[in-house]
C-alpha positions as a Markdown table, in Angstrom:
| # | Residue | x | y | z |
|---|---|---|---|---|
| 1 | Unk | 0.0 | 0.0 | 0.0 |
| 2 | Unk | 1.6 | 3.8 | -1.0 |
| 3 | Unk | 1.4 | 6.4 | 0.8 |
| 4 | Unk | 0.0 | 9.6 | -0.8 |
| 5 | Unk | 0.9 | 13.1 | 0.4 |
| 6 | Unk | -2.7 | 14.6 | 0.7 |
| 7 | Unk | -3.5 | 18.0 | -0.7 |
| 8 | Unk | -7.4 | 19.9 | -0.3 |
| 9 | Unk | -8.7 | 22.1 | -2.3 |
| 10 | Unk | -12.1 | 24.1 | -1.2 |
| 11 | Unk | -13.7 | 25.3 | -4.6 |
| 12 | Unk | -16.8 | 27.8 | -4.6 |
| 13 | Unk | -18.5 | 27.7 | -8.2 |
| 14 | Unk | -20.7 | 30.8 | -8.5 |
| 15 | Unk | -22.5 | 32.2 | -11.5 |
| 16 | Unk | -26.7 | 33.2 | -12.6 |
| 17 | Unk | -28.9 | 30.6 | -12.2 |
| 18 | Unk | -29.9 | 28.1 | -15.2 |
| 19 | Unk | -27.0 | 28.2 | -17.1 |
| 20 | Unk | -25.4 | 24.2 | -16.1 |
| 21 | Unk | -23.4 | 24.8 | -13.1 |
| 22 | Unk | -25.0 | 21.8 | -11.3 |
| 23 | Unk | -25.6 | 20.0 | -14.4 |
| 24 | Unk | -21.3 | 20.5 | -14.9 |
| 25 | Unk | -20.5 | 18.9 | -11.4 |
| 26 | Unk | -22.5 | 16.2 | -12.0 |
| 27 | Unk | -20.9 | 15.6 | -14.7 |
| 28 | Unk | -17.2 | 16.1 | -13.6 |
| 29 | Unk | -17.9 | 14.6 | -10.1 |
| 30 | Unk | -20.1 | 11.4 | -10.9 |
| 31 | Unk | -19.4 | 11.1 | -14.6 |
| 32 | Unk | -23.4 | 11.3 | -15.5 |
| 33 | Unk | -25.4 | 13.6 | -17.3 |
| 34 | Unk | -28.4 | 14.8 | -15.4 |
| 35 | Unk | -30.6 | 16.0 | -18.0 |
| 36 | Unk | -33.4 | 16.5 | -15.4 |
| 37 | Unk | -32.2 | 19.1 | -12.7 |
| 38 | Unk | -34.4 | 21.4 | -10.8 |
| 39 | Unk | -32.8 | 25.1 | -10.3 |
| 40 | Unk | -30.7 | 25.0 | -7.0 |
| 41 | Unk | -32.2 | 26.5 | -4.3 |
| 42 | Unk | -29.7 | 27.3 | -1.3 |
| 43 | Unk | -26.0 | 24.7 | -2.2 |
| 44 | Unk | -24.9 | 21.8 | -3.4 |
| 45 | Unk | -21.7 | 20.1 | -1.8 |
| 46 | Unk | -19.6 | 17.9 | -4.0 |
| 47 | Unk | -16.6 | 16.1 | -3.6 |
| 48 | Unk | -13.7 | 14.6 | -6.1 |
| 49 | Unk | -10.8 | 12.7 | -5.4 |
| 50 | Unk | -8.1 | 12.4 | -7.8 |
| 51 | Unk | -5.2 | 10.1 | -7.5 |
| 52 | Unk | -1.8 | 11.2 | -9.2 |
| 53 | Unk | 0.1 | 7.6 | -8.8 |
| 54 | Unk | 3.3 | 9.1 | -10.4 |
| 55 | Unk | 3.9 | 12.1 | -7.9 |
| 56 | Unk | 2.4 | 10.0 | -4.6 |
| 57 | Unk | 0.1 | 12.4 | -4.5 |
| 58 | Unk | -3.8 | 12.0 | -3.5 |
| 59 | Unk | -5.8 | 14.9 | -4.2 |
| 60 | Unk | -9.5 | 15.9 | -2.8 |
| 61 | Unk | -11.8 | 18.9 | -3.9 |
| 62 | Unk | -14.3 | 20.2 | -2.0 |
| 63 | Unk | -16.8 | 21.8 | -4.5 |
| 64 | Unk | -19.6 | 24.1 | -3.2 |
| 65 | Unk | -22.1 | 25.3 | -5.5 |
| 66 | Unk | -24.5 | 28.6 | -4.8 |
């Protein structure tokens, strides 16, 4: 089992409302398309890990979503 340095990142995605922003973290995050989302009232939290074998490096993102 490796050992991964750990690095966070806390990302705020902000922008009007109905243009994809939710729909786009979906799609990053899970890999899905939602074709069927309702307009986000209040936040969404997400979260991505990401695993760089060739720098031992494990990566997280904290996404929130307004």
């Amino acid at each position: 089992m490796t050992d991964y340095a750990q690095m966070m990142y806390k990302i705020c995605i902000v922008g009007d409302g109905a243009v994809g922003k939710t729909t786009i973290l979906y799609r990053y995050v899970d890999g899905r398309f939602e074709k069927d989302t309702m307009m986000t009232v209040g936040t969404n939290f997400f979260m991505k890990e990401i695993l760089l074998d060739d720098l031992g490096i494990k990566v997280k993102f904290q996404i929130y979503r307004n």
